[in-house]
C-alpha positions as a LaTeX table, in Angstrom:
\begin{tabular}{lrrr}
\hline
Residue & $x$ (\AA) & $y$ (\AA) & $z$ (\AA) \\
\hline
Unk1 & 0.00 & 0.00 & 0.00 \\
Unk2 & 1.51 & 3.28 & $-0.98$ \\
Unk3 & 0.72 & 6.23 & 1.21 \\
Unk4 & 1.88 & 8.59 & 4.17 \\
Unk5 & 2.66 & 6.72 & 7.58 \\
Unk6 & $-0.32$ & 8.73 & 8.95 \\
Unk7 & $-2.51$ & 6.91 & 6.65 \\
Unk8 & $-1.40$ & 3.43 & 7.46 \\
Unk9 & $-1.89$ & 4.10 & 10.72 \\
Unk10 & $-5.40$ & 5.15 & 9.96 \\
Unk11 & $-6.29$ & 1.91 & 8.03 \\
Unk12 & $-4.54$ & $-0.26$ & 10.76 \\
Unk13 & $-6.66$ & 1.33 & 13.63 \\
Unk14 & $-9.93$ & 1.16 & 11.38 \\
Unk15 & $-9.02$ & $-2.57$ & 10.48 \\
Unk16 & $-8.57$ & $-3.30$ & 14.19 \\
Unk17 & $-11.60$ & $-1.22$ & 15.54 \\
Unk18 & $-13.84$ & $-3.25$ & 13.77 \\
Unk19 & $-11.87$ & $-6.67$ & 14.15 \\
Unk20 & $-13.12$ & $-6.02$ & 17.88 \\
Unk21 & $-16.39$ & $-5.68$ & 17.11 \\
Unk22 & $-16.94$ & $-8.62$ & 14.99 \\
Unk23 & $-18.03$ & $-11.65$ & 16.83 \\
Unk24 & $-16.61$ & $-15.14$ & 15.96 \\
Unk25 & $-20.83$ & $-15.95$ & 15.54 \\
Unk26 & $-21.77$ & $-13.00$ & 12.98 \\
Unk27 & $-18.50$ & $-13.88$ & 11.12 \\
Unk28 & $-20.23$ & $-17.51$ & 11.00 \\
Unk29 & $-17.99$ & $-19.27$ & 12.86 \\
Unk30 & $-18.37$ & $-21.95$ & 15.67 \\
Unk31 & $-18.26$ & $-20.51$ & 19.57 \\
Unk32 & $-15.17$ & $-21.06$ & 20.84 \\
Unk33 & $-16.39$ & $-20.13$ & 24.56 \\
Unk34 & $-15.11$ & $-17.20$ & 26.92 \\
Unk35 & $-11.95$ & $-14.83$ & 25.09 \\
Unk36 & $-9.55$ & $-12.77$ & 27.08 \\
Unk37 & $-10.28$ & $-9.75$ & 24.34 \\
Unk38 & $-13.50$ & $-9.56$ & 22.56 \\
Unk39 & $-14.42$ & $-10.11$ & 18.93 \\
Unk40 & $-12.18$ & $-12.13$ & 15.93 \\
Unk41 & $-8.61$ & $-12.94$ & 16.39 \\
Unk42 & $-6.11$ & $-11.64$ & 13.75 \\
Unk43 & $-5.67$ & $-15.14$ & 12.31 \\
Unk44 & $-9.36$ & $-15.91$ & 12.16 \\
Unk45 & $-9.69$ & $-12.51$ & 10.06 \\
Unk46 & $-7.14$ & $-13.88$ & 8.51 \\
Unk47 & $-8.78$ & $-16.58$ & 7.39 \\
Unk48 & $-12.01$ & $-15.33$ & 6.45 \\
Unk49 & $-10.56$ & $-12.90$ & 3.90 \\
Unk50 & $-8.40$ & $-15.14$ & 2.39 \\
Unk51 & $-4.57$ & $-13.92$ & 3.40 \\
Unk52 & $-1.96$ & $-14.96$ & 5.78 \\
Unk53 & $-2.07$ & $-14.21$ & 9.13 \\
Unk54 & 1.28 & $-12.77$ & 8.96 \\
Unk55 & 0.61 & $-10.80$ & 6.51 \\
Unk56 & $-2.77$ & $-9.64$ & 8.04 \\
Unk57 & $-0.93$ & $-8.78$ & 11.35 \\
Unk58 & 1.29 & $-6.34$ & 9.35 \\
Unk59 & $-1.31$ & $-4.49$ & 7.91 \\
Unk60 & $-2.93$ & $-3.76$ & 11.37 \\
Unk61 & 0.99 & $-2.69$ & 12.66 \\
Unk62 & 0.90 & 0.16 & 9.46 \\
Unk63 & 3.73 & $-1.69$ & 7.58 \\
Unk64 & 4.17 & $-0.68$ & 4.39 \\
Unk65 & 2.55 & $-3.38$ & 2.01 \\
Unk66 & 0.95 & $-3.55$ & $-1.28$ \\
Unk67 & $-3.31$ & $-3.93$ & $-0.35$ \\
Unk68 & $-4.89$ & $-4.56$ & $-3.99$ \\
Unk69 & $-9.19$ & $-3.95$ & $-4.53$ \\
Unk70 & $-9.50$ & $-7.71$ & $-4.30$ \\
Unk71 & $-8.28$ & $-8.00$ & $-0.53$ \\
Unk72 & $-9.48$ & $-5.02$ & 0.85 \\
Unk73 & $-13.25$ & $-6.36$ & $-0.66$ \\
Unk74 & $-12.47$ & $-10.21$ & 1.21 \\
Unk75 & $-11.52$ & $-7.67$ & 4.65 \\
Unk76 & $-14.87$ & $-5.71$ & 4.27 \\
Unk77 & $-17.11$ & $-9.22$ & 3.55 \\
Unk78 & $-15.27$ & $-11.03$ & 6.49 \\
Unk79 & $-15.47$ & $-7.29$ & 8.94 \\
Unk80 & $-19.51$ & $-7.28$ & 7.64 \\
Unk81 & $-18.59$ & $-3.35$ & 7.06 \\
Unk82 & $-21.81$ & $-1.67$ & 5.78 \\
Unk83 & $-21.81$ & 0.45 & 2.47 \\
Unk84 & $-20.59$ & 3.93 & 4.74 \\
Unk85 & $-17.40$ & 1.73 & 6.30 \\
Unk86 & $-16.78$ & $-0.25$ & 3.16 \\
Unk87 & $-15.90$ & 3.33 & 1.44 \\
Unk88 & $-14.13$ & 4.36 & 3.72 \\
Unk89 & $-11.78$ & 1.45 & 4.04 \\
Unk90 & $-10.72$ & 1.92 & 0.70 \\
Unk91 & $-10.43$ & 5.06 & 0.78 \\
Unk92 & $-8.17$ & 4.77 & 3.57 \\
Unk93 & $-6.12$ & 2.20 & 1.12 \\
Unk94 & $-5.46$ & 4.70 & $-1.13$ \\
Unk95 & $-8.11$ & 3.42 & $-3.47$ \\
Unk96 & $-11.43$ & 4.74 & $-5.02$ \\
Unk97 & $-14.99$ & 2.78 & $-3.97$ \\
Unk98 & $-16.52$ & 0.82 & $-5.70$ \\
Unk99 & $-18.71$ & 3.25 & $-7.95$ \\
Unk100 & $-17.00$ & 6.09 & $-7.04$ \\
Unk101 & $-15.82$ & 9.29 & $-8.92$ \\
Unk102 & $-12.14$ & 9.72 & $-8.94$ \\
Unk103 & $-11.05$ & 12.89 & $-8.96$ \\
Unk104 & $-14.48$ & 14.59 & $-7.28$ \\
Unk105 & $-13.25$ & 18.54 & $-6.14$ \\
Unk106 & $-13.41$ & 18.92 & $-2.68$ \\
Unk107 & $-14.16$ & 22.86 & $-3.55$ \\
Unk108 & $-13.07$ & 25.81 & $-1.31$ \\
Unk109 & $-14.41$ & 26.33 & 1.95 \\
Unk110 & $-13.37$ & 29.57 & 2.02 \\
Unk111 & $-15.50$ & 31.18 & $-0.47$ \\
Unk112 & $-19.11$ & 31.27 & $-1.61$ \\
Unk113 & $-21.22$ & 32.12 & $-4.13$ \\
Unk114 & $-23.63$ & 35.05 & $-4.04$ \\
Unk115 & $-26.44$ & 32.34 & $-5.55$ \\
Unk116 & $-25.76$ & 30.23 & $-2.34$ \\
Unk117 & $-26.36$ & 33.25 & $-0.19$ \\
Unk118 & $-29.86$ & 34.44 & $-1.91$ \\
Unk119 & $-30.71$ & 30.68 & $-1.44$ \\
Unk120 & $-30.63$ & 30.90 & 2.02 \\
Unk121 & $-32.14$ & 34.19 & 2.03 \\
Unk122 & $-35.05$ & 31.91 & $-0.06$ \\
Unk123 & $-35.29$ & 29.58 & 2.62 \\
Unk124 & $-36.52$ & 32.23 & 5.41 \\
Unk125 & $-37.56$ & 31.33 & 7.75 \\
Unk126 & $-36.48$ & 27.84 & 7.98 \\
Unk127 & $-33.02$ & 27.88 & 9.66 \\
Unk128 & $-30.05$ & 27.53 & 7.68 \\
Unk129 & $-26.69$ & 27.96 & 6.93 \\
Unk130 & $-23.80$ & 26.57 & 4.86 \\
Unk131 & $-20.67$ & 24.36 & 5.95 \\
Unk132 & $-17.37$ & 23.53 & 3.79 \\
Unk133 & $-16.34$ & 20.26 & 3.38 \\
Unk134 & $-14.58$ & 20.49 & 7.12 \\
Unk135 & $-17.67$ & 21.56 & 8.27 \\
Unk136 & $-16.78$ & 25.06 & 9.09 \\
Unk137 & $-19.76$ & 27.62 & 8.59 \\
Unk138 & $-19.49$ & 29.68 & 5.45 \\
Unk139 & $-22.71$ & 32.03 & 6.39 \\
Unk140 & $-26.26$ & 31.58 & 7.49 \\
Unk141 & $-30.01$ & 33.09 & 7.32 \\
Unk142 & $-32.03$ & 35.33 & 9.32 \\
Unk143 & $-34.03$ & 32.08 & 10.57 \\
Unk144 & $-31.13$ & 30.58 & 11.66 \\
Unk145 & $-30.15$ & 33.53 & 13.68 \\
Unk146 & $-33.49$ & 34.07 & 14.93 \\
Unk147 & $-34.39$ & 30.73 & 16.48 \\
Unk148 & $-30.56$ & 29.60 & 16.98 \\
Unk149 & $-28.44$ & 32.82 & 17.14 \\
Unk150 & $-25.97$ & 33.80 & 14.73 \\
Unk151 & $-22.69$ & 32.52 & 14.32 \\
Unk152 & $-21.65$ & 36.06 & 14.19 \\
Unk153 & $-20.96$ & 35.83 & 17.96 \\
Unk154 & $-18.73$ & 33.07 & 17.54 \\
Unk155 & $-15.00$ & 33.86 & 16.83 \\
Unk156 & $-14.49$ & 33.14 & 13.19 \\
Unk157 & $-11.31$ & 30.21 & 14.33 \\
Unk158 & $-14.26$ & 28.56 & 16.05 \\
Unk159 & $-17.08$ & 29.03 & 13.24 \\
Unk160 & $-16.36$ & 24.79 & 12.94 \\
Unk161 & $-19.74$ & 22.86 & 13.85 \\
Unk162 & $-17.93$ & 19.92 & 14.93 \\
Unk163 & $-16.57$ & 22.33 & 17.56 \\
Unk164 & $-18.92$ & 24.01 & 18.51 \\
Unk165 & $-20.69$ & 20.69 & 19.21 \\
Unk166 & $-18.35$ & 19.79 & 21.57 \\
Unk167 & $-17.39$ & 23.39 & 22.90 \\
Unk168 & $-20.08$ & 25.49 & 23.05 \\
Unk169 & $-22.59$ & 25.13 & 26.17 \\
Unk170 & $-25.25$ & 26.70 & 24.37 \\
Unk171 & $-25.71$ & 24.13 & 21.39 \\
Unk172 & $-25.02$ & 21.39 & 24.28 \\
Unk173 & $-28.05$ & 23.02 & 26.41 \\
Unk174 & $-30.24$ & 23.23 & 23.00 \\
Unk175 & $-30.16$ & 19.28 & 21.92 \\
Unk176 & $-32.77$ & 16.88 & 23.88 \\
Unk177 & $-30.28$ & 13.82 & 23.46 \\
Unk178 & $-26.53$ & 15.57 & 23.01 \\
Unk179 & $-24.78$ & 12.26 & 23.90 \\
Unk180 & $-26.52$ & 11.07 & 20.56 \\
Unk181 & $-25.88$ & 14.51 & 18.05 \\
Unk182 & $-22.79$ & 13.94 & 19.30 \\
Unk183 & $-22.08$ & 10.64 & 18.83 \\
Unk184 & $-23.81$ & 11.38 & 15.54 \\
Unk185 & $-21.71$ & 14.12 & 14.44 \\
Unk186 & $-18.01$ & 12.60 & 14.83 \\
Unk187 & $-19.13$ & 9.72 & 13.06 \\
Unk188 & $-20.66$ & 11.55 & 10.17 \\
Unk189 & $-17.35$ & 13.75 & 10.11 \\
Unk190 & $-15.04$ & 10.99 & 9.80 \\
Unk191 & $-17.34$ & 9.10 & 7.08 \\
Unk192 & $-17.37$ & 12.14 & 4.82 \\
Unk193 & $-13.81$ & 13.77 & 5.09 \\
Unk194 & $-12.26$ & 9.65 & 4.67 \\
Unk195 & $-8.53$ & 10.46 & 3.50 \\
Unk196 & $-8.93$ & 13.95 & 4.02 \\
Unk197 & $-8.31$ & 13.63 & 7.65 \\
Unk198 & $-4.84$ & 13.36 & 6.68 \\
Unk199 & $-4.59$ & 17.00 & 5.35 \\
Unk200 & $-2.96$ & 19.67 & 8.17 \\
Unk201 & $-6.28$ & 21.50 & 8.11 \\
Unk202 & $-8.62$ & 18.29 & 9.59 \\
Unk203 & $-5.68$ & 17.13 & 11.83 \\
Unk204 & $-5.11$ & 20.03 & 13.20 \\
Unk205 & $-8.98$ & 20.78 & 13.74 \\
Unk206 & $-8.93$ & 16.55 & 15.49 \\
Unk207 & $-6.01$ & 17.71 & 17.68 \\
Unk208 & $-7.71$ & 20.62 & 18.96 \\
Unk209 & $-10.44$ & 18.78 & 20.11 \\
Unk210 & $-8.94$ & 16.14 & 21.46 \\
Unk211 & $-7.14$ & 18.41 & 23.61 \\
Unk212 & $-9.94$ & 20.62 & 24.46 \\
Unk213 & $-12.74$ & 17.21 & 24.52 \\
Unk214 & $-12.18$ & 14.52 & 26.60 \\
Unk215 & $-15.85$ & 13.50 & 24.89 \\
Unk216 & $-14.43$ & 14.21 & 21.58 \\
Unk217 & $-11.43$ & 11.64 & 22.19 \\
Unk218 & $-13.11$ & 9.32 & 23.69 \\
Unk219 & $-16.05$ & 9.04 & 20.69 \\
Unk220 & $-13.17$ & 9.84 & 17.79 \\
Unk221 & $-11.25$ & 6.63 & 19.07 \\
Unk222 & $-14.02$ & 4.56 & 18.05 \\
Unk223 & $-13.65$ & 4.70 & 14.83 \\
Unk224 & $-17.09$ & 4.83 & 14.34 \\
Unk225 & $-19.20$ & 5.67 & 10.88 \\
Unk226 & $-22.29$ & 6.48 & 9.61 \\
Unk227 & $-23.70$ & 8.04 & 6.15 \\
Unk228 & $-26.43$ & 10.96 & 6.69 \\
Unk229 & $-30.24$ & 10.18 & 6.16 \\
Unk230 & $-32.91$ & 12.72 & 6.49 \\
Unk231 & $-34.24$ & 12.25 & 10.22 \\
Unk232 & $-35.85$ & 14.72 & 12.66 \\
Unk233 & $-33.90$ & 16.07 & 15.02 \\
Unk234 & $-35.91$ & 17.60 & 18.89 \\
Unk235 & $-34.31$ & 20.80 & 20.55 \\
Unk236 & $-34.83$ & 22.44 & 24.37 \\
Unk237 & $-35.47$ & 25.54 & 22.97 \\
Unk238 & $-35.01$ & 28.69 & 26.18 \\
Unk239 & $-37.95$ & 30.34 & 24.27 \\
Unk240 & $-40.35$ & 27.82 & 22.35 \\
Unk241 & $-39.77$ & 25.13 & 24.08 \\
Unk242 & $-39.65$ & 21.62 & 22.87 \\
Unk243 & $-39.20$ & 21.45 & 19.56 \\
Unk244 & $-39.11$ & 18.58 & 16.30 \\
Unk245 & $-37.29$ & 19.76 & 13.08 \\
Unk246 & $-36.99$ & 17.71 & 10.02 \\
Unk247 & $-33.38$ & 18.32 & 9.10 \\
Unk248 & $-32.08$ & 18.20 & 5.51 \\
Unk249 & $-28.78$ & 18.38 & 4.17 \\
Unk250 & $-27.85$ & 18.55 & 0.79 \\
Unk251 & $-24.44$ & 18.73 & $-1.09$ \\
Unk252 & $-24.00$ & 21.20 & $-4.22$ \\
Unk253 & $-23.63$ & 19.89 & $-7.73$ \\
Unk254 & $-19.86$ & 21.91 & $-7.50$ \\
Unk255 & $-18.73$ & 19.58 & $-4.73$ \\
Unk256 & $-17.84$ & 23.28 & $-2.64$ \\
Unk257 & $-21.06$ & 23.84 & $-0.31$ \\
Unk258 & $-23.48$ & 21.69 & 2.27 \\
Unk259 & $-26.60$ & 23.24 & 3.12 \\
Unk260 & $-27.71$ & 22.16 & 6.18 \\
Unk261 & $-31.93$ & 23.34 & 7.18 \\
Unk262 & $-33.99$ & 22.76 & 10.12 \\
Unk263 & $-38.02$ & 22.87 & 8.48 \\
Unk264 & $-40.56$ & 25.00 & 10.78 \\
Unk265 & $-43.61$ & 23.11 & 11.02 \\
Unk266 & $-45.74$ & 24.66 & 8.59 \\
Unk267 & $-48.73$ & 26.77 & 10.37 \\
Unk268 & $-47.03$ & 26.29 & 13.93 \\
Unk269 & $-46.95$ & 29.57 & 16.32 \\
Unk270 & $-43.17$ & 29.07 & 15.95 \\
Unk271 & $-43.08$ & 28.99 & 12.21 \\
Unk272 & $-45.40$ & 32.27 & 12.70 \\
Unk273 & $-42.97$ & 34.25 & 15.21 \\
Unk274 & $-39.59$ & 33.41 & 13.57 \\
Unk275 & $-41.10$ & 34.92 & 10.32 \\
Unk276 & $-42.00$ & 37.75 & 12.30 \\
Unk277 & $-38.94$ & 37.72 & 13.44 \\
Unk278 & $-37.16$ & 37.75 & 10.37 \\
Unk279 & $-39.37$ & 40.53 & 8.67 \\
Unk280 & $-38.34$ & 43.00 & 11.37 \\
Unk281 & $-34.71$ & 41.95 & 10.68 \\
Unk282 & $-35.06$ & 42.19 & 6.96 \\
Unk283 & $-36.68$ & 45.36 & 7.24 \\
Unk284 & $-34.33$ & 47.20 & 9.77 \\
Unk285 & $-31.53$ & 46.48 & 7.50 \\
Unk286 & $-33.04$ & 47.46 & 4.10 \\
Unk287 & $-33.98$ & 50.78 & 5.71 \\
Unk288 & $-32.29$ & 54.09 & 4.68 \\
\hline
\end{tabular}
């Protein structure tokens, strides 16, 4: 396998993450009664995906070996690594997915069109805003600000959601079940920035929180995964209460933006105030 050090190290703590978690019964084989460390032994991986156990046991110590499509495909059948994890471990390989687009453009996160920004202004009152591909917040609507607050009193260094998940008390205060939108959030992070995390811009945003988040570390050592769905999402609101928001994200064509939404209820006294809300805002600043 060609690659940095940092990404061997990657794949070999993935690989052995979910080597863990695999029992000897879902990989189909027969008990064997009480282990000293849970799930599959090396050689029993080994095995399953068809290599030496030798050879496997380098790969989890980050040697530097050659990992071809057809392995790393018997390691994700024998790991039972769903479609999210599968990706990722071959991205992590150096390799693209299965029926994936080499070369996609990660786009800037640093800039962003004007057409982006009247979209949001579109979506009024429905809170929104836009992340880069690190999830750092590129700019956000007049709903968002009125039912959320703006990001403008956040320091622009910590404009990061993944951050401010961890670090700020207010978003902690505002979720019904943090432990899970947390849980929630490293693991989409890691699924969507896959061999990016090797760039100095996402380690260096990791290593801040690790230092600053024993929760963080803790959750990011996991190695866990998951690919977004459309779900609902409940928030202790200090105003309105409790409240359940669909939330939609949705990536742009140009591979640069994610616009992330939280939907009113349509006809709801909340819906009604934050569009209040957000005429009086609109029409302060429009004024001579």
């Amino acid at each position: 396998m060609s690659g940095s050090p940092q990404r061997r190290q990657e794949l070999a703590a993935f690989l052995r993450s979910r080597r863990e978690r695999r029992t000897p019964e879902a990989a189909g084989l027969p008990g064997t009664g009480r282990r000293r460390t849970p799930g599959l032994r090396r050689e029993e991986l080994a095995a399953l995906a068809g290599v030496s156990a030798s050879w496997y046991t380098w790969l989890e110590q980050g040697r530097r070996i050659r990992v071809s499509r057809q392995v790393l495909a018997g390691l994700s059948g024998a790991l039972g690594l769903d479609q999210v994890e599968h990706a990722h471990l071959f991205r992590l390989a150096d390799e693209v997915p299965p029926g994936a687009q080499p070369g996609a453009p990660d786009g800037a996160a640093d800039r962003l069109s004007a057409n982006y920004r009247l979209l949001l202004d579109q979506l009024d009152p429905n809170p929104a805003f836009m992340t880069g591909p690190r999830f750092d917040v590129l700019a956000w609507n007049l709903g968002q600000q009125a039912l959320f607050g703006g990001f403008d009193q956040v320091a622009p260094a910590d404009r990061n959601m993944l951050w401010l998940m961890f670090m700020s008390p207010e978003l902690r205060a505002v979720h019904e079940d943090w432990e899970q939108e947390a849980a929630h959030a490293v693991a989409l992070f890691r699924s969507q920035a896959g061999d990016r995390l090797l760039r100095p811009e996402y380690a260096a945003l990791v290593a801040r929180l690790r230092e600053a988040s024993p929760e963080f570390r803790a959750l990011w050592e996991r190695h866990d995964l998951v690919g977004y769905t459309p779900r609902s999402r409940t928030f202790v609101h200090p105003r309105y209460g409790r409240l359940t928001l669909d939330y939609v994200k949705l990536h742009a064509a140009d591979g640069e933006p994610t616009l992330v939404a939280h939907l009113l209820p349509p006809g709801s006294a909340v819906a009604a105030e934050i569009a209040r809300l957000v005429a009086a805002e609109r029409a302060a600043t429009d004024a001579p």
